[in-house]
C-alpha positions in Angstrom: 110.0 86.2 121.3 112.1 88.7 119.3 113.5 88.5 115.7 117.1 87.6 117.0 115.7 84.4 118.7 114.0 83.1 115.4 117.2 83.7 112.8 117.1 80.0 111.9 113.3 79.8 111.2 112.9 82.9 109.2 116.3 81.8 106.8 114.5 78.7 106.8 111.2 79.4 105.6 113.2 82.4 103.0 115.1 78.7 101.8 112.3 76.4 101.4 109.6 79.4 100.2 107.0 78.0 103.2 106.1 78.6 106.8 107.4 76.3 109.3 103.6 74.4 109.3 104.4 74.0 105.3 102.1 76.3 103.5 103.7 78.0 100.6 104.8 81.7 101.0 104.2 84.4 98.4 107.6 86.4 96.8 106.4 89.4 98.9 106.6 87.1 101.7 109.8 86.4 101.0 111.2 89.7 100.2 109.7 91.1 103.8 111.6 87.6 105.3 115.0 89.1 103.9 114.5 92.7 104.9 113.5 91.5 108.7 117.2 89.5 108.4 119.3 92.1 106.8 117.9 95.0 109.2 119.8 94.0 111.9 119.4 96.9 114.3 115.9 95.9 115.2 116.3 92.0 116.2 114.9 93.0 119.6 111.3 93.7 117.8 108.9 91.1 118.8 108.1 88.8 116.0 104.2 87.8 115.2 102.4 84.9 114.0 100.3 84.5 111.4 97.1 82.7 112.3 95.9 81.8 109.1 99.1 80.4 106.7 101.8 80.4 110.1 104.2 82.7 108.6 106.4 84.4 111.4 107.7 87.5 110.1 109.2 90.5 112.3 105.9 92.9 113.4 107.4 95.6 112.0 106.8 94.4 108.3 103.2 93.4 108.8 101.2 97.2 109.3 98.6 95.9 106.7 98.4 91.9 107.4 100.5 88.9 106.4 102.7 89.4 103.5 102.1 86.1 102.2 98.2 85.1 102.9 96.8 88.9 103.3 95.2 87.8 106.6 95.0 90.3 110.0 94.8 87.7 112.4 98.3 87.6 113.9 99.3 86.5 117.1 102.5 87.5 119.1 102.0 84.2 121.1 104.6 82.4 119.8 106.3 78.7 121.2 109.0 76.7 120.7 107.0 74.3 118.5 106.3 77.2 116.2 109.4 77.1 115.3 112.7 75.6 113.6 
């Protein structure tokens, strides 16, 4: 899946402040959320997964880990019950 097919979930989990599973995201996490929205020339990037917290972020914006929980384990294996 690519950023442009997730809009909806990432503005969602930037409005509620959690991942679509319901674990609370971190103000980085938030602030990486927004720049993956507002950069729009790179909606065809694949989006990961977190596997720890669920956070799905653009994999552009995750070179060190998650943003929110810190953790490395991300997955590009994404369905359409990960998301909103």
């Amino acid at each position: 899946m690519n950023i442009s097919e997730v809009l909806t979930t990432l503005k969602a989990e930037i409005a509620f402040k959690r991942t679509p599973m319901g674990r609370p995201i971190t103000d980085y996490a938030v602030e990486a959320l927004s720049a993956a929205l507002e950069d729009q020339k790179n909606f065809d990037i694949d989006i990961v997964k977190c596997l720890n917290c669920s956070l799905i972020q653009s994999s552009l914006l995750v070179p060190e880990g998650c943003p929110s929980c810190g953790s490395k384990d991300l997955s590009t294996e994404i369905t359409k019950a990960d998301i909103i």
